[in-house]
PDB file of N, CA, C and O in Angstrom:
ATOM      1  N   UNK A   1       6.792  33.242  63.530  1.00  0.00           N
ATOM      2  CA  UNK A   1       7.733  34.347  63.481  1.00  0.00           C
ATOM      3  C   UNK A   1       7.085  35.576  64.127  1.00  0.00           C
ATOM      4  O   UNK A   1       5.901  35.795  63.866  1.00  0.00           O
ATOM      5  N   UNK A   2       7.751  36.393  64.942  1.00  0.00           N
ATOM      6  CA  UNK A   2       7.310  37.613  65.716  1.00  0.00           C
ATOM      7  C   UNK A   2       7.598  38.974  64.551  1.00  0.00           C
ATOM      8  O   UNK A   2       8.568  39.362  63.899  1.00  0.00           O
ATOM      9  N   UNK A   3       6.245  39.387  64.718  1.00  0.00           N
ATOM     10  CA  UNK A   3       6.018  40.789  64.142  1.00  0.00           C
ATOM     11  C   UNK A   3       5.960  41.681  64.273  1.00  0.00           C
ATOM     12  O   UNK A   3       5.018  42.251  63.721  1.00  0.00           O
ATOM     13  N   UNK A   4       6.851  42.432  65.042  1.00  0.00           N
ATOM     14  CA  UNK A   4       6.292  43.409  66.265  1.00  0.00           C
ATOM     15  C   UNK A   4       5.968  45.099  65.441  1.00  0.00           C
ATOM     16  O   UNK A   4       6.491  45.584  64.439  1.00  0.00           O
ATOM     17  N   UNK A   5       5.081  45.559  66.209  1.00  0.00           N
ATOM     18  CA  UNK A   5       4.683  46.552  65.200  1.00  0.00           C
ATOM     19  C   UNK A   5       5.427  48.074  65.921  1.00  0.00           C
ATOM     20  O   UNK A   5       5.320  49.163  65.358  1.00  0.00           O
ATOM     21  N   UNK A   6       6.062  47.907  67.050  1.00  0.00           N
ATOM     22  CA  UNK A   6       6.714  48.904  67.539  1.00  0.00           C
ATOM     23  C   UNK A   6       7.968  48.297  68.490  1.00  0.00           C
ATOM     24  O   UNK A   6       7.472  47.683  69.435  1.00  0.00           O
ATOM     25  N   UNK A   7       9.039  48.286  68.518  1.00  0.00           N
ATOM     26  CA  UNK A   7      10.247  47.900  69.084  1.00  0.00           C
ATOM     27  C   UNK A   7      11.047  49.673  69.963  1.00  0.00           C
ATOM     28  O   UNK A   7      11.576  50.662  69.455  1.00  0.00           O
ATOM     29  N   UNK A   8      10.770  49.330  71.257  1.00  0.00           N
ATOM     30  CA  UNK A   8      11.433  50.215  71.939  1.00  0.00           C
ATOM     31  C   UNK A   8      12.527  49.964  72.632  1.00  0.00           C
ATOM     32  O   UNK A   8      12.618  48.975  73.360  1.00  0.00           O
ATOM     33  N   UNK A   9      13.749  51.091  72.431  1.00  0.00           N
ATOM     34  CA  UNK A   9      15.041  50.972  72.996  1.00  0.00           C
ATOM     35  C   UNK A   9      15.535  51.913  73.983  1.00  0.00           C
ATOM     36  O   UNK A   9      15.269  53.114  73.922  1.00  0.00           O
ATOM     37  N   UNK A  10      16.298  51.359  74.953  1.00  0.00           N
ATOM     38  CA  UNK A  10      16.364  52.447  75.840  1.00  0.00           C
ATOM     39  C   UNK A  10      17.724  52.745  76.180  1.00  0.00           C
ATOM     40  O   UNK A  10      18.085  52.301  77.270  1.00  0.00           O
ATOM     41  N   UNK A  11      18.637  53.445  75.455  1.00  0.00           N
ATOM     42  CA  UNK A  11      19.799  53.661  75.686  1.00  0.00           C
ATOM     43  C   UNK A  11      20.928  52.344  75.349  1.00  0.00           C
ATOM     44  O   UNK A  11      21.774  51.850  76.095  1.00  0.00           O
ATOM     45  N   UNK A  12      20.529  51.967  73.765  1.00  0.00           N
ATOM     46  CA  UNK A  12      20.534  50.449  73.887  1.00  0.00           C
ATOM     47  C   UNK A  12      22.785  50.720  73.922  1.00  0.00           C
ATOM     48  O   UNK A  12      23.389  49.738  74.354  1.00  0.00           O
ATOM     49  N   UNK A  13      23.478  51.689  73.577  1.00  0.00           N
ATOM     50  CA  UNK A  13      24.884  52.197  73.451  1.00  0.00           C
ATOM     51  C   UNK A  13      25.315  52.177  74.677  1.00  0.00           C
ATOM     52  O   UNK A  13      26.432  51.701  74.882  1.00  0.00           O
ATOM     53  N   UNK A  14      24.775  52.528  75.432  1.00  0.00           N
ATOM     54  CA  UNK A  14      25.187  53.011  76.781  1.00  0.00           C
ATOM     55  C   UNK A  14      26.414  52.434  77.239  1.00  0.00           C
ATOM     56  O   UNK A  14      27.303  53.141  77.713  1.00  0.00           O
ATOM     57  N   UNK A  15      26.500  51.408  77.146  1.00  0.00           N
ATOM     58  CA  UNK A  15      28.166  50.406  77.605  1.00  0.00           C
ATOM     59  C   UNK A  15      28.494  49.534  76.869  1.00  0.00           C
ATOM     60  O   UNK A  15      28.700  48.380  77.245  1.00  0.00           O
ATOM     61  N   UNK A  16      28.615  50.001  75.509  1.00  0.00           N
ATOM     62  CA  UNK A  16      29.654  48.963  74.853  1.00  0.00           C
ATOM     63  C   UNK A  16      30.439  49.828  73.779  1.00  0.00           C
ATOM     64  O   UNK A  16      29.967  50.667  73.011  1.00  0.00           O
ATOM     65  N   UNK A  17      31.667  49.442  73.909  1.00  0.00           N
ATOM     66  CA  UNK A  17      32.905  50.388  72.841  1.00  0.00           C
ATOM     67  C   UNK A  17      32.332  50.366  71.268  1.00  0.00           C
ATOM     68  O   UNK A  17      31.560  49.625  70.659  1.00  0.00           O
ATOM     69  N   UNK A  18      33.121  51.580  70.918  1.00  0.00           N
ATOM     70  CA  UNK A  18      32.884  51.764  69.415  1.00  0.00           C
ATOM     71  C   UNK A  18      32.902  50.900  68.396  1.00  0.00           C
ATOM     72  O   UNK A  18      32.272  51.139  67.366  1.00  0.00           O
ATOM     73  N   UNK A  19      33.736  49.624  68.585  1.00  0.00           N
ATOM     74  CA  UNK A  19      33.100  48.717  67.218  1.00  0.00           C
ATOM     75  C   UNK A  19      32.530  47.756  67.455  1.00  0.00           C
ATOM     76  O   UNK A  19      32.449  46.861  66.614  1.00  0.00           O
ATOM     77  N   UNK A  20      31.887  47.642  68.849  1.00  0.00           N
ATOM     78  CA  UNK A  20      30.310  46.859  69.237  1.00  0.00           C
ATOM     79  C   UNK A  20      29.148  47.381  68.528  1.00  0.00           C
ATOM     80  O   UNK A  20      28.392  46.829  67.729  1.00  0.00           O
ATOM     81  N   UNK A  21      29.182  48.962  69.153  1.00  0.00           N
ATOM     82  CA  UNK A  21      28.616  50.182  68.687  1.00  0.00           C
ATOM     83  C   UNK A  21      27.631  50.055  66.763  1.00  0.00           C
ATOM     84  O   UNK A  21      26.540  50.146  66.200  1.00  0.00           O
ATOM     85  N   UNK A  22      29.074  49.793  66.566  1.00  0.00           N
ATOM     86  CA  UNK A  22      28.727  50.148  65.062  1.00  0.00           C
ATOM     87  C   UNK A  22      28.428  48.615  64.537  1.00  0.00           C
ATOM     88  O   UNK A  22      27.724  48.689  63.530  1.00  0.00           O
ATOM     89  N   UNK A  23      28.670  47.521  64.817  1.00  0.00           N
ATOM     90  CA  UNK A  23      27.664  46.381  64.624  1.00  0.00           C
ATOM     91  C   UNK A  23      26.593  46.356  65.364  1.00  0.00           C
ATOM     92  O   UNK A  23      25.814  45.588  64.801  1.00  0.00           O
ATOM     93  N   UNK A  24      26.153  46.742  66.251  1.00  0.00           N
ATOM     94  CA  UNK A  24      24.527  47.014  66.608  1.00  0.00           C
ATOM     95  C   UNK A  24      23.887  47.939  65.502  1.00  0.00           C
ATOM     96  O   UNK A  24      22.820  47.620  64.978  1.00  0.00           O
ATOM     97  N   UNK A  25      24.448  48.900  65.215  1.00  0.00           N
ATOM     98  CA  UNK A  25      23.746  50.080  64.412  1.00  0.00           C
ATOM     99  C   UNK A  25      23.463  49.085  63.125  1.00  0.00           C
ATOM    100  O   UNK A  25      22.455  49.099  62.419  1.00  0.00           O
ATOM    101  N   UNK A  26      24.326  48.432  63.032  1.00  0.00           N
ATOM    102  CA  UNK A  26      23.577  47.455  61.421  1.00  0.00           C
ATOM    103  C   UNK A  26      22.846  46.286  61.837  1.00  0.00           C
ATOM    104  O   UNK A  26      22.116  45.695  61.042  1.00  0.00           O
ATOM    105  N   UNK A  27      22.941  46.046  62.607  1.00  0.00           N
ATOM    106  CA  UNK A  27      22.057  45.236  63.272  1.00  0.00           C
ATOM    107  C   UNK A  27      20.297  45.858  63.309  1.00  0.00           C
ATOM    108  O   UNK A  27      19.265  45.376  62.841  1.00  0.00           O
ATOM    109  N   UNK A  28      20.520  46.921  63.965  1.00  0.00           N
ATOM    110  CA  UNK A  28      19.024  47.657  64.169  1.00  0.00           C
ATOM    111  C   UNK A  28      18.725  48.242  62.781  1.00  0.00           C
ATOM    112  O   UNK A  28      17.539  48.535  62.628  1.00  0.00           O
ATOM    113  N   UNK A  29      19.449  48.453  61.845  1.00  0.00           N
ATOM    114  CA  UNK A  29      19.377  48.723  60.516  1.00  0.00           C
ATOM    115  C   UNK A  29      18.110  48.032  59.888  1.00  0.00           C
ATOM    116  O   UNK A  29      16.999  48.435  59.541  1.00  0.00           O
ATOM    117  N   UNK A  30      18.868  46.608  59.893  1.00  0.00           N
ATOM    118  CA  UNK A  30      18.652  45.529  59.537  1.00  0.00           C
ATOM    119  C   UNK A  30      17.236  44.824  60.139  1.00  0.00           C
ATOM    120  O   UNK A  30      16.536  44.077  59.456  1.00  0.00           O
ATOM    121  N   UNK A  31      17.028  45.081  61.114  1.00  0.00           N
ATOM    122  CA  UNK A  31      15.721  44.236  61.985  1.00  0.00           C
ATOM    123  C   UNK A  31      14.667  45.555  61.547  1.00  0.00           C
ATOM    124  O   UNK A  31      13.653  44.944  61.208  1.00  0.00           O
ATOM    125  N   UNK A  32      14.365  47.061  61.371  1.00  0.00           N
ATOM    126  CA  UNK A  32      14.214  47.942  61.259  1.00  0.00           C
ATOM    127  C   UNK A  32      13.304  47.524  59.505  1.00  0.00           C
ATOM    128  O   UNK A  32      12.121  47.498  59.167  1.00  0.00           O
ATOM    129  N   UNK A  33      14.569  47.269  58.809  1.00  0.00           N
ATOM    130  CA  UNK A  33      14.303  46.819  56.977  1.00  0.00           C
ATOM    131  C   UNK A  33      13.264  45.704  57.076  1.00  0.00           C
ATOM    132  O   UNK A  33      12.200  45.608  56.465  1.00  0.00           O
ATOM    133  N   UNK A  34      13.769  44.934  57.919  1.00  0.00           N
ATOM    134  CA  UNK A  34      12.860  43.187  57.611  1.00  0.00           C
ATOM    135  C   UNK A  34      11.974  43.378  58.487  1.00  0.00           C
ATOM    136  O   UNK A  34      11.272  42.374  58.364  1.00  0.00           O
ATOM    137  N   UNK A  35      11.349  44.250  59.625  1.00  0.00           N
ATOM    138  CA  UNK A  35      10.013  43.975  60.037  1.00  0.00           C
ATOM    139  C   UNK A  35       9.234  45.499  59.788  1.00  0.00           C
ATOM    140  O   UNK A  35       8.077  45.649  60.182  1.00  0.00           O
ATOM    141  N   UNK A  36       9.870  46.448  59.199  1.00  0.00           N
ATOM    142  CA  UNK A  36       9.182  47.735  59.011  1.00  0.00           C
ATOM    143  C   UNK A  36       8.700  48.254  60.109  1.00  0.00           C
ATOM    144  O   UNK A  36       7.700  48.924  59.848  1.00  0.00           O
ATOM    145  N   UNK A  37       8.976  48.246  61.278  1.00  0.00           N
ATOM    146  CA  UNK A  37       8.349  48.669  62.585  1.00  0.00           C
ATOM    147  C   UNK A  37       8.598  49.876  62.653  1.00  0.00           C
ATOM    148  O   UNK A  37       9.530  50.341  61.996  1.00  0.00           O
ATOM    149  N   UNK A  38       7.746  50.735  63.539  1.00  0.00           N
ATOM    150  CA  UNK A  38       8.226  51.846  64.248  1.00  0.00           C
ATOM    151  C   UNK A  38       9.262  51.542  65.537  1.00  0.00           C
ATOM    152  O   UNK A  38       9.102  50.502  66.177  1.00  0.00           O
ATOM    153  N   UNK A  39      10.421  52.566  65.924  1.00  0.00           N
ATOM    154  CA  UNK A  39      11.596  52.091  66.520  1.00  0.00           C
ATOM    155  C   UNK A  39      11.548  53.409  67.512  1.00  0.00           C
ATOM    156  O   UNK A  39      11.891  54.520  67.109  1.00  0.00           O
ATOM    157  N   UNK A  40      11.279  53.265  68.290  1.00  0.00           N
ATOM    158  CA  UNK A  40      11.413  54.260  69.179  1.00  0.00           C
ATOM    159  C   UNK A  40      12.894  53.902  69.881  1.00  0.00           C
ATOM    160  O   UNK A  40      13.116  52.727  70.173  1.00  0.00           O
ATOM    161  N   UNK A  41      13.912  54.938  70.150  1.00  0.00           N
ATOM    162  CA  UNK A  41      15.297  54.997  70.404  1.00  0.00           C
ATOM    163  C   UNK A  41      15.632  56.179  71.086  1.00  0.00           C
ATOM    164  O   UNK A  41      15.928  57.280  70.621  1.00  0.00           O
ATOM    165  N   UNK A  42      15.496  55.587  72.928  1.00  0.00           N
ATOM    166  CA  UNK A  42      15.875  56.612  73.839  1.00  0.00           C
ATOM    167  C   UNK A  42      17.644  56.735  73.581  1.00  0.00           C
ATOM    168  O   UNK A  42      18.359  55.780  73.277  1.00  0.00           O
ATOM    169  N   UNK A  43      18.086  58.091  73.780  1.00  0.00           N
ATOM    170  CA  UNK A  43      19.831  58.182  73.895  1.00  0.00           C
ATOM    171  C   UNK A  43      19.935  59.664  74.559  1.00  0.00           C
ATOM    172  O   UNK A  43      19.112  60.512  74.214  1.00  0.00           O
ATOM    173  N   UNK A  44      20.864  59.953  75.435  1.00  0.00           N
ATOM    174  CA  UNK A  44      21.125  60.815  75.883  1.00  0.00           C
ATOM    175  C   UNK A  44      22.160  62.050  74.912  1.00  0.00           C
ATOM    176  O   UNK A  44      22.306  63.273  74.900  1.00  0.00           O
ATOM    177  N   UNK A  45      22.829  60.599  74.016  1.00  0.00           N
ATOM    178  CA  UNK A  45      23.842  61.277  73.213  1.00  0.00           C
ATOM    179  C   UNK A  45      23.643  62.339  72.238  1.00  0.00           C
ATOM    180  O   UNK A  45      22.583  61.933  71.761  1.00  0.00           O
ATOM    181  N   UNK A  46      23.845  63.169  71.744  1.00  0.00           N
ATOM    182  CA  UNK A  46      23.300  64.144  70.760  1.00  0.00           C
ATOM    183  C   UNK A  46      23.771  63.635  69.184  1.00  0.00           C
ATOM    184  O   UNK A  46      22.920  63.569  68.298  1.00  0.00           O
ATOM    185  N   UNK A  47      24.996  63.336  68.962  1.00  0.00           N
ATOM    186  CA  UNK A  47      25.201  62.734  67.831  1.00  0.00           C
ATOM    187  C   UNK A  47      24.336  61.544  67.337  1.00  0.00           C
ATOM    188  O   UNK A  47      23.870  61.316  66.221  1.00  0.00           O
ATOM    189  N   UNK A  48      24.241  60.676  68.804  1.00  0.00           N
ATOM    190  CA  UNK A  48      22.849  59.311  68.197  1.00  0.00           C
ATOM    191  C   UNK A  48      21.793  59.527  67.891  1.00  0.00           C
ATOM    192  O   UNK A  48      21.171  58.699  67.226  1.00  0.00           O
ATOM    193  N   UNK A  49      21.130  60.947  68.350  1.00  0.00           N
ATOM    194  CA  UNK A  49      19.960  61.224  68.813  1.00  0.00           C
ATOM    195  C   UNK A  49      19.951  62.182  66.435  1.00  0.00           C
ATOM    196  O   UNK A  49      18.949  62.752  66.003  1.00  0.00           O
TER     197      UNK A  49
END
Protein backbone atom coordinates (compact mmCIF):
# COMPACT_ATOMS: atom_id res chain seq x y z
CA UNK A 1 0.00 0.00 0.00
CA UNK A 2 1.38 3.61 -0.94
CA UNK A 3 2.06 6.11 1.80
CA UNK A 4 2.73 9.17 0.53
CA UNK A 5 3.91 11.72 2.93
CA UNK A 6 3.04 14.82 0.75
CA UNK A 7 0.36 14.71 -2.20
CA UNK A 8 0.47 17.78 -4.54
CA UNK A 9 -2.41 19.26 -6.60
CA UNK A 10 -2.46 21.54 -9.21
CA UNK A 11 -5.64 23.14 -10.01
CA UNK A 12 -7.13 19.73 -9.56
CA UNK A 13 -11.24 21.91 -10.29
CA UNK A 14 -10.19 23.52 -13.14
CA UNK A 15 -12.70 21.63 -15.68
CA UNK A 16 -15.19 19.79 -14.18
CA UNK A 17 -18.92 21.13 -13.20
CA UNK A 18 -20.19 21.63 -9.77
CA UNK A 19 -21.36 18.21 -8.73
CA UNK A 20 -18.07 16.52 -10.00
CA UNK A 21 -16.61 19.35 -7.98
CA UNK A 22 -18.13 18.47 -4.81
CA UNK A 23 -17.46 14.60 -5.06
CA UNK A 24 -13.77 15.24 -5.50
CA UNK A 25 -13.81 17.56 -2.42
CA UNK A 26 -14.91 14.30 -0.42
CA UNK A 27 -12.87 12.40 -2.11
CA UNK A 28 -9.64 14.52 -1.13
CA UNK A 29 -11.36 14.72 2.28
CA UNK A 30 -11.19 11.32 2.54
CA UNK A 31 -7.58 10.25 1.09
CA UNK A 32 -6.35 13.44 3.31
CA UNK A 33 -8.15 11.35 6.77
CA UNK A 34 -6.70 7.81 5.75
CA UNK A 35 -3.10 8.75 4.85
CA UNK A 36 -2.61 12.00 7.10
CA UNK A 37 -0.41 13.64 4.48
CA UNK A 38 0.46 17.07 3.92
CA UNK A 39 -1.74 18.32 0.73
CA UNK A 40 -0.45 21.01 -0.98
CA UNK A 41 -3.52 22.55 -3.29
CA UNK A 42 -2.65 25.00 -6.12
CA UNK A 43 -6.21 27.07 -7.19
CA UNK A 44 -6.53 30.25 -8.72
CA UNK A 45 -10.06 30.43 -7.22
CA UNK A 46 -10.42 32.53 -4.05
CA UNK A 47 -13.36 30.74 -2.54
CA UNK A 48 -11.17 27.21 -2.93
CA UNK A 49 -8.21 28.80 -1.89
Amino acid sequence: MLEPAILLMDEPFAAVDPATKRRMCKTIEGVREAFGCTMVFVTHDFYEA
